[in-house]
ZADREN-215330 format. One line per field, with one value per residue (C-alpha): residue number from 0; y, z, x. Coordinates in pm, 1 decimal. Layout:
ZADREN-215330
n = [NUM:...]
north = [Y:...]
up = [Z:...]
east = [X:...]
***
This chain:
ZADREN-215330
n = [0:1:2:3:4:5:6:7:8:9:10:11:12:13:14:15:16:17:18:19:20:21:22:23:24:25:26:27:28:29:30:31:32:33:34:35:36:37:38:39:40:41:42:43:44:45:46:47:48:49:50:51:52:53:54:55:56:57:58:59:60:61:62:63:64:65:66:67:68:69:70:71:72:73:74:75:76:77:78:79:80:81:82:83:84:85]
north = [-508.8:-396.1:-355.5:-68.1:-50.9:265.0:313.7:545.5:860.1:1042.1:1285.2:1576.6:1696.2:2080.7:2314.8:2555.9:2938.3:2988.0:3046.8:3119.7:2805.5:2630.0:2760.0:2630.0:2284.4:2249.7:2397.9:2121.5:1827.5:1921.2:1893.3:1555.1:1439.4:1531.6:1371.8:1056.3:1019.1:851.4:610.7:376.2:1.5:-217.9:-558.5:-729.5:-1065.6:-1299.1:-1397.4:-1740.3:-1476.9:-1208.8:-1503.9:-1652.2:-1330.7:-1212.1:-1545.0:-1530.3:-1169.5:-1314.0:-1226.3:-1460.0:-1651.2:-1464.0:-1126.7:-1295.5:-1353.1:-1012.9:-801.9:-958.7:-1020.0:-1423.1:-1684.3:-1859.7:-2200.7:-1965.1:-1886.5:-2247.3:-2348.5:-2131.4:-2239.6:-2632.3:-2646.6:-2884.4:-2892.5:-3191.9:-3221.0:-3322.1]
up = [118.5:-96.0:-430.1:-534.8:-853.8:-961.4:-1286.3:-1515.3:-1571.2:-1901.9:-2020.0:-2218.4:-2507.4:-2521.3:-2837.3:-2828.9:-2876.5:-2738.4:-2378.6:-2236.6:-2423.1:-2269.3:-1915.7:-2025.1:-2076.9:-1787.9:-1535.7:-1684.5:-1655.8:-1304.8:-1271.2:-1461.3:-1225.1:-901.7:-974.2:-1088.6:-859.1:-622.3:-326.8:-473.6:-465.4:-204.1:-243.2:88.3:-6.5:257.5:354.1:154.5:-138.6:-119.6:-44.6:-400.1:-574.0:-416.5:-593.3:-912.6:-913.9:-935.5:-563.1:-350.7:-26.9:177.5:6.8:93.5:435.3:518.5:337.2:518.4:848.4:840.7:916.7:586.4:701.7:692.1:359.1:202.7:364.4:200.7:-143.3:-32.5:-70.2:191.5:307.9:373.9:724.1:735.1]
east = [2358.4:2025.5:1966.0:1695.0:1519.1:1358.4:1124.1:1297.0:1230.1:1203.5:1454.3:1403.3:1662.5:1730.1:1767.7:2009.6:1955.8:1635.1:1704.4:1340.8:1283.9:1576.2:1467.7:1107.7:1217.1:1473.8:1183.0:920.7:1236.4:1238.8:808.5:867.7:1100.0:933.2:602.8:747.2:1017.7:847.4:963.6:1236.9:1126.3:1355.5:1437.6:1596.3:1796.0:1885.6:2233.4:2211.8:2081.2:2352.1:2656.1:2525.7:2542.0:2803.6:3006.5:2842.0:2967.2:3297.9:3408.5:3626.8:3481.7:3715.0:3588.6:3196.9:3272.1:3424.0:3167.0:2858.9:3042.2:3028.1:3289.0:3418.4:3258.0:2908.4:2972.5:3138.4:2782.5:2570.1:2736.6:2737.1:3140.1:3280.2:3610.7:3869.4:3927.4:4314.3]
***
């Protein structure tokens, strides 16, 4: 699992009726885009990392453990739950 942020880019309201204008504005949008566009920022969490959000998000351990391929003792570690033996 990642999470990528990107900056965000500007967006440019059209006026209808003027189509050159329209064309204009859609081909500069595009130029906008392109130059500031540029590679996406990537943040890598570890498994201790993603298991926490991953339960803050609301999800259950047994959701946790199947989405990022760990045993449910991996993941009731990671949160510091402990389980009755009995």
């Amino acid at each position: 699992m990642s999470i990528s942020v990107t900056s965000a880019i500007p967006t440019l309201s059209f006026v209808t009726g003027n189509t050159a204008s329209n064309a204009q504005a859609a081909e500069n949008q595009r130029q906008v885009q392109q130059s500031s566009a540029g590679p996406a920022d990537t943040v890598r969490l570890t498994e201790a990392q993603q298991v926490y959000q991953l339960y803050n998000q609301g999800q259950k351990i047994s959701q946790i453990a199947s989405a990022l391929n760990l045993s449910v003792e991996s993941v009731n570690n990671y949160l510091g739950i402990t389980t009755a033996a009995g």
